[in-house]
C-alpha positions in Angstrom: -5.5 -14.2 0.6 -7.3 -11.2 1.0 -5.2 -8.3 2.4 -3.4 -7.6 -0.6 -0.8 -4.2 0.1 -0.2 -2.2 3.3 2.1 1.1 3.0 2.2 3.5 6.5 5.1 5.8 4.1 7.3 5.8 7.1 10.1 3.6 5.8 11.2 6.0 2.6 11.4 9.9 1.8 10.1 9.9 -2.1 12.7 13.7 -2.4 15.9 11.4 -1.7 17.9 11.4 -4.8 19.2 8.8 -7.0 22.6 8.9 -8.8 21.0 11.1 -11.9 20.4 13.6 -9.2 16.5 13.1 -9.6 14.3 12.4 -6.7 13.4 8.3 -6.1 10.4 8.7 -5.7 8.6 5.4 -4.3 11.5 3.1 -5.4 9.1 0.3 -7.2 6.9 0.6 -4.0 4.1 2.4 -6.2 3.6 2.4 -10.1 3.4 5.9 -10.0 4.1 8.9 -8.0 3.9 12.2 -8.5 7.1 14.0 -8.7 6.0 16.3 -6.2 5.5 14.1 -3.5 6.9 14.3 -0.5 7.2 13.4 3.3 5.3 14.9 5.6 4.6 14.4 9.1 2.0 11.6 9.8 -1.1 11.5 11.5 0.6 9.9 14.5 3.8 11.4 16.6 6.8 10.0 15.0 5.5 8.9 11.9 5.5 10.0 8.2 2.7 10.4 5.9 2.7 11.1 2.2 2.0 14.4 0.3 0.8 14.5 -3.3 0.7 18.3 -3.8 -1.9 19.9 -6.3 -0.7 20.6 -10.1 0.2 18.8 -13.0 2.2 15.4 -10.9 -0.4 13.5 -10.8 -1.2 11.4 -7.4 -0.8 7.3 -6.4 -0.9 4.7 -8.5 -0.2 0.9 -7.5 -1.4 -1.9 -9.6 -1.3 -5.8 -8.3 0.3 -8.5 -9.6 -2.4 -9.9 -10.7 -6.2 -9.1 -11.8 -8.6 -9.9 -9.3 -12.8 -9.7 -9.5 -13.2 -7.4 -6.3 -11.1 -4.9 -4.7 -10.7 -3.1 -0.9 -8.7 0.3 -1.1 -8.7 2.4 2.7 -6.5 5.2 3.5 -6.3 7.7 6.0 -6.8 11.2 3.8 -6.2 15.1 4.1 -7.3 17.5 1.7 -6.6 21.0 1.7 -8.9 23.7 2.3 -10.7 24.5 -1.6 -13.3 26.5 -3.2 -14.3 27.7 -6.7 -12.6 24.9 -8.0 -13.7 23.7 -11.5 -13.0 19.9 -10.4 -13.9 18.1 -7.6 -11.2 16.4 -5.7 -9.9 12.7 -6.4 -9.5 10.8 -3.1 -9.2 7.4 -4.2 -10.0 4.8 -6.7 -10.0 1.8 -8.4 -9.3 0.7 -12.4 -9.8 -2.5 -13.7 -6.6 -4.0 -16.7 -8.5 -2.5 -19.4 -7.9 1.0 -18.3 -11.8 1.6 -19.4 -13.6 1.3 -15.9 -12.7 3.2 -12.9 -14.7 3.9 -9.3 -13.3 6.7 -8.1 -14.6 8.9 -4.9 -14.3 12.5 -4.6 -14.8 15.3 -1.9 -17.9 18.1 -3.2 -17.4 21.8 -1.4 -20.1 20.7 0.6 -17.8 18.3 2.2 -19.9 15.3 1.1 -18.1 12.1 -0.8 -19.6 11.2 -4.6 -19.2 8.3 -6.1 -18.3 8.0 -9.9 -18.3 5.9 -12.2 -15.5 6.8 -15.1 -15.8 5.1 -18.6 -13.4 5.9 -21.1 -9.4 5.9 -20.7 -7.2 9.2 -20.2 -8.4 12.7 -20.2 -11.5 11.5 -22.4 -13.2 9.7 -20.1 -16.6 10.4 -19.1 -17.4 10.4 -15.3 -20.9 9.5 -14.5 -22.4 10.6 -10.5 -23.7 7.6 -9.1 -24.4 8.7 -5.5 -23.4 11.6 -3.3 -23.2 10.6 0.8 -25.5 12.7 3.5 -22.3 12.6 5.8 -19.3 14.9 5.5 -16.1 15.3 6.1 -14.6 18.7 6.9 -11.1 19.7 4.8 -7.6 19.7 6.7 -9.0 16.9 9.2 -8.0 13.8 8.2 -10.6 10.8 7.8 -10.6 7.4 7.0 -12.2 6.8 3.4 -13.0 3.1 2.3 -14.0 2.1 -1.0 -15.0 -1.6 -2.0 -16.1 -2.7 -5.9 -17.4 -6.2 -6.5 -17.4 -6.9 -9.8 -20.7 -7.7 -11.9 -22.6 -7.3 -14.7 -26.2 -7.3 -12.7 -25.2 -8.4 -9.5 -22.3 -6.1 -8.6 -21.8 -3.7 -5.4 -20.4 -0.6 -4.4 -19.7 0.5 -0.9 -17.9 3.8 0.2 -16.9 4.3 4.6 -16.2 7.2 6.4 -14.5 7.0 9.6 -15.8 3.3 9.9 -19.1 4.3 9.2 -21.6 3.5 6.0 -21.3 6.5 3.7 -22.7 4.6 0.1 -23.8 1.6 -0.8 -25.5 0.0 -3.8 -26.3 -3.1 -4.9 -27.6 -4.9 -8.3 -24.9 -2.8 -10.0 -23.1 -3.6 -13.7 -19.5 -2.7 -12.3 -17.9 -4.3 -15.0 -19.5 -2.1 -18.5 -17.4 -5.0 -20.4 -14.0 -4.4 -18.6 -11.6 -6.5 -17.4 -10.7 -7.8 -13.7 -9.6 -4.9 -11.3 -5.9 -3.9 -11.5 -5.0 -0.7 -10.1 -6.0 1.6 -6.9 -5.3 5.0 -7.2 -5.5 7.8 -4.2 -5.1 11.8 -5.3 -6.1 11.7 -9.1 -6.7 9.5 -11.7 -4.2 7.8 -13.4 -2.7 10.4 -16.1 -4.1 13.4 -14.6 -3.2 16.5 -12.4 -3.7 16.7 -8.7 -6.7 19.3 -8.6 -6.2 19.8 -5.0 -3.2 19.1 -2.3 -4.2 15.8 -0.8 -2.4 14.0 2.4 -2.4 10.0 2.5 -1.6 7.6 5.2 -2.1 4.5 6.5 -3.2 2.9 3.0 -4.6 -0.6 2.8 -5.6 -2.9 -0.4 -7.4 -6.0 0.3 -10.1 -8.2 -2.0 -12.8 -10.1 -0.9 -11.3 -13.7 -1.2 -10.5 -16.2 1.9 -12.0 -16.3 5.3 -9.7 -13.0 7.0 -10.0 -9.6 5.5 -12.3 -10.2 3.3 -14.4 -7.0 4.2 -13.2 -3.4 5.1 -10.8 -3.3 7.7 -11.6 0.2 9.5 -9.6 3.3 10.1 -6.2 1.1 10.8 -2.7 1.9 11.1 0.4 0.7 9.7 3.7 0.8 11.3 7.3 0.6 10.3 9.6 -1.7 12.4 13.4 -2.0 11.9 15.4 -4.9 12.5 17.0 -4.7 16.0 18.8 -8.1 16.6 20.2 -10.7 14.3 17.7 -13.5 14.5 18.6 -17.7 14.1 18.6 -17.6 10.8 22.5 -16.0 9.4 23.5 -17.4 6.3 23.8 -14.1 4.6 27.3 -11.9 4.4 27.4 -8.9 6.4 29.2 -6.2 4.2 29.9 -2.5 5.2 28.6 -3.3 9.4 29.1 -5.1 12.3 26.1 -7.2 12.1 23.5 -7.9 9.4 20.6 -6.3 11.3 22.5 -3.0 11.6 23.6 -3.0 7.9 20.2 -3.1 6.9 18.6 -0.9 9.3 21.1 2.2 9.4 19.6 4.0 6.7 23.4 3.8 4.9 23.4 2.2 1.6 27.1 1.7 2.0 26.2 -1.1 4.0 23.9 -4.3 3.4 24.0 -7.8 3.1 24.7 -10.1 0.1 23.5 -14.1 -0.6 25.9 -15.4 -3.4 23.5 -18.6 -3.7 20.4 -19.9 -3.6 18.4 -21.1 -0.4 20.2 -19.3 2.0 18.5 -17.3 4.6 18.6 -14.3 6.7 16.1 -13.7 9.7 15.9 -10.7 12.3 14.5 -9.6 15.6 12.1 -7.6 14.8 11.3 -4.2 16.9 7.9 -5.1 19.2 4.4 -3.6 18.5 4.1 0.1 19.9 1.9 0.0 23.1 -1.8 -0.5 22.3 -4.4 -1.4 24.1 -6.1 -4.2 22.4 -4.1 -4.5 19.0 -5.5 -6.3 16.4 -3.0 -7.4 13.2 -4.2 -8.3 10.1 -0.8 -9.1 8.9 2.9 -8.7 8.3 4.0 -7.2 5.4 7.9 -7.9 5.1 9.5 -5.2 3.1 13.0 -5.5 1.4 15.4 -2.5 -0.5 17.4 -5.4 -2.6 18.8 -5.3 -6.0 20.5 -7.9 -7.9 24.6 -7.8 -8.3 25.0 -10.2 -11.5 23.8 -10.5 -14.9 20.9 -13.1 -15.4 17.7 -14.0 -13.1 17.9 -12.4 -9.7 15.4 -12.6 -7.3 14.8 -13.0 -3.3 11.6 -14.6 -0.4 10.5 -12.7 2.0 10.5 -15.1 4.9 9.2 -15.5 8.1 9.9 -17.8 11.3 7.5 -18.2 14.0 8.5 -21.0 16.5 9.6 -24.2 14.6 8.1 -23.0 11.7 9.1 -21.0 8.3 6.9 -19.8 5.7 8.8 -18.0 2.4 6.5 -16.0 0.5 6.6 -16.1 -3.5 10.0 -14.8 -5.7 10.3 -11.0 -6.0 12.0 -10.4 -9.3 15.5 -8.0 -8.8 16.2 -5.3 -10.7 19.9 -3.6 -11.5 18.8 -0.6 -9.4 17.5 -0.6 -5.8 13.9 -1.4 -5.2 11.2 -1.5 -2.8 9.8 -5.3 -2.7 7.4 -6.6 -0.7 5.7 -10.0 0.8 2.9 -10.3 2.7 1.9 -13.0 5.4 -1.8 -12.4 6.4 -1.4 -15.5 9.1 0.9 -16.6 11.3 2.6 -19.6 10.0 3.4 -21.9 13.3 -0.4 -22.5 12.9 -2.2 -21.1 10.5 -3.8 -18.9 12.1 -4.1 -14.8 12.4 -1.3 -13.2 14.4 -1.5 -12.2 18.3 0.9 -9.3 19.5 2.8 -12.1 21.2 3.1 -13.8 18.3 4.3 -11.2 16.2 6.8 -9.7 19.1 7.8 -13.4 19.2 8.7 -14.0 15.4 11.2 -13.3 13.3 11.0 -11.9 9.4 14.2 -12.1 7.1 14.8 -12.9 3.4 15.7 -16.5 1.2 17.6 -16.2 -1.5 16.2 -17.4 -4.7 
């Protein structure tokens, strides 16, 4: 696999609050988010995008499950208008297990992007300039900023996009400085630090360089957020709190869900289609699921998809007590193997297996 993570922040307002009265935040869908974050409208009509304001609540963390020797992070980014400021603006990053090694890119006055290396965890770390673009991006515009780190000790390579085009690269780089694999992606800060300026975030993508399909940057792309609209073949789940299991988990009520009270049995749903595009290209589902578990013990859940006589399940997601954001990606079509068409997708249809 190579497309790792997709979030469009349409599907989830971080300000809603939980039963202590706090906000949720990101609900498990991050590692960290600042406190301060909130929805905002997206860089599209009728979306959301995601706002990590400037001060002290730090920015967006998300780590993988796993390490992995080369990472893709691309977002669609906004910063507010600054000047005089004593530190440069975090736009994204990357940090490998150790904590010790980041690549992060920020924005100069000048409006051009510099790449840094950062050795050293927390607020002691040392950030060293490795290379500052010719092209700019102006503040309160929003741009599309790639950044792609291959591990090596000799051998290892940097690259930084703008709007689809080349901004940095480097080659014959030691992008490891005795670290571990890459871990972590961060957008707005580093890890542990304040926001220095207000930055906007959309559209975020993680992806490695592994496997035959999106195994390079993907380009400016979007994401979209489409709810359940019809019970699908698949109903093995029980409907509490609705009328139907796609309307219990697609009303925005909690009151209302759907429960599985053993293992193996499966849920699928009609899916809303693809907005119009002209030539759409998909470099995967991502199926996204706000379950907990009801019962002491081991509780966890698929994601699942059926496309024609086939079904794919992705790996256990682990429950917690509390509602959580849980996610499963399916970077081809499984009746197949191969990468999804826009008839395919509108075709298909994406549920949950218990597990």
């Amino acid at each position: 696999m190579a497309l790792l993570f997709i979030d469009g922040f349409d599907h989830y307002d971080p300000q809603q609050l939980d039963d202590f009265g706090q906000p949720w935040l990101a609900r498990g869908k991050a590692a960290y988010l600042s406190p301060q974050a909130m929805r905002i409208p997206g860089r599209r009509p009728s979306s959301y995008a995601l706002r990590l304001p400037e001060g002290s609540g730090g920015g967006y963390v998300k780590n993988l499950d796993a390490g992995t020797p080369s990472l893709i992070v691309g977002a669609a980014l906004r910063v507010a208008p600054f000047e005089n400021t004593y530190q440069e603006p975090v736009l994204l990053g990357v940090r490998d297990t150790t904590a010790g090694v980041a690549h992060l890119v920020k924005i100069g006055e000048d409006g051009r992007l510099k790449l840094y290396r950062r050795t050293g965890s927390g607020m002691s770390g040392w950030d060293q300039l490795i290379s500052t673009s010719v092209m700019t991006a102006a503040v309160r515009g929003w741009h599309y900023v790639e950044l792609q780190v291959v591990q090596g000790t000799s051998n290892g390579t940097l690259n930084v996009r703008l709007n689809g085009v080349l901004a940095i690269t480097l080659s014959a780089q030691n992008t490891t400085q005795g670290g571990g694999p890459l871990l972590t992606a961060f957008v707005g800060a580093v890890p542990g630090e304040p926001c220095p300026v207000t930055v906007d975030v959309d559209d975020l993508y993680l992806a490695d360089t592994s496997g035959t399909i999106n195994n390079n940057f993907l380009g400016d792309v979007r994401v979209d957020a489409l709810q359940p609209q019809a019970d699908g073949a698949l109903n093995q789940w029980t409907v509490e709190g609705a009328s139907s299991a796609w309307a219990a988990v697609s009303d925005g009520d909690e009151a209302s869900g759907i429960r599985a009270d053993a293992a193996g049995l499966r849920q699928s749903f009609d899916i809303a289609p693809l907005p119009a595009m002209a030539t759409p290209a998909i470099h995967g589902v991502q199926v996204t699921l706000l379950a907990r578990k009801t019962d002491a013990g081991l509780g966890s859940v698929k994601g699942l998809v059926k496309s024609g006589t086939q079904i794919a399940v992705s790996s256990s997601l682990v429950l917690q007590e509390q509602l959580a954001w849980h996610t499963a990606l399916f970077e081809r079509n499984p009746n197949g193997n191969v990468q999804w068409t826009e008839a395919a997708f509108n075709a298909a249809e994406f549920g949950v297996e218990s597990a």
